[in-house]
N, C-alpha and C positions, 0 to 999 in steps of 0.2 A: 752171270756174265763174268767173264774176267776179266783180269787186269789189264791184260792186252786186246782185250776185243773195246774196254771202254777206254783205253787210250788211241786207239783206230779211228772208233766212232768221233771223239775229238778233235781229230788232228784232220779232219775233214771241213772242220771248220775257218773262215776268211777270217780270223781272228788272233791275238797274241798269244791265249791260249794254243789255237786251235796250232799255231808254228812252233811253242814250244810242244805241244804235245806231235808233231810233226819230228823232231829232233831227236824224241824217245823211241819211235820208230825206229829210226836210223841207228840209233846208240844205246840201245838198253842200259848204258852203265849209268843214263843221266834220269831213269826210273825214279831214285829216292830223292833229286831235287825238282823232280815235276811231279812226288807227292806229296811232299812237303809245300811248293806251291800251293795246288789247289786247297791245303787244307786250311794254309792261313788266309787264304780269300774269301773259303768258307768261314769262318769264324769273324769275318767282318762285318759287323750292322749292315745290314739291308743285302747282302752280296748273296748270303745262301737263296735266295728265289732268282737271284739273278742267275747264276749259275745252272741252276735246275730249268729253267726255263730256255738257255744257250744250248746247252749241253745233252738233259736229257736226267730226270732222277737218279735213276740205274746207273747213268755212265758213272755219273758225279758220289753218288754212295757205293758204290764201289771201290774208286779212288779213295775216301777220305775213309774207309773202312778197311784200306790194306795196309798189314803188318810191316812193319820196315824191318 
């Protein structure tokens, strides 16, 4: 998957995420501060399942697995 098919599959979402990842659409220039986002959400107790379970594995390892 790519980065912009799992930032699509996001921003589909009724969510805070799902509207910043909505914004990355519109503006790719804000790509390195909505992956930097997710990464530090991921890295919080109990959030990576939450994420995965919102999101989607793939979307979400993807994200937190792209180069900046």
């Amino acid at each position: 998957m790519s980065i912009e098919e799992a930032i699509q599959s996001i921003a589909k979402a009724e969510t805070l995420t799902g509207f910043n990842a909505k914004m990355v659409v519109d503006n790719p220039r804000q790509l390195k501060h909505f992956v930097k986002m997710i990464k530090d959400q991921y890295e919080r107790d109990g959030n990576k399942d939450n994420l995965i379970a919102n999101y989607g594995a793939e979307e979400i390892n993807t994200i937190i697995n792209y180069k900046l």
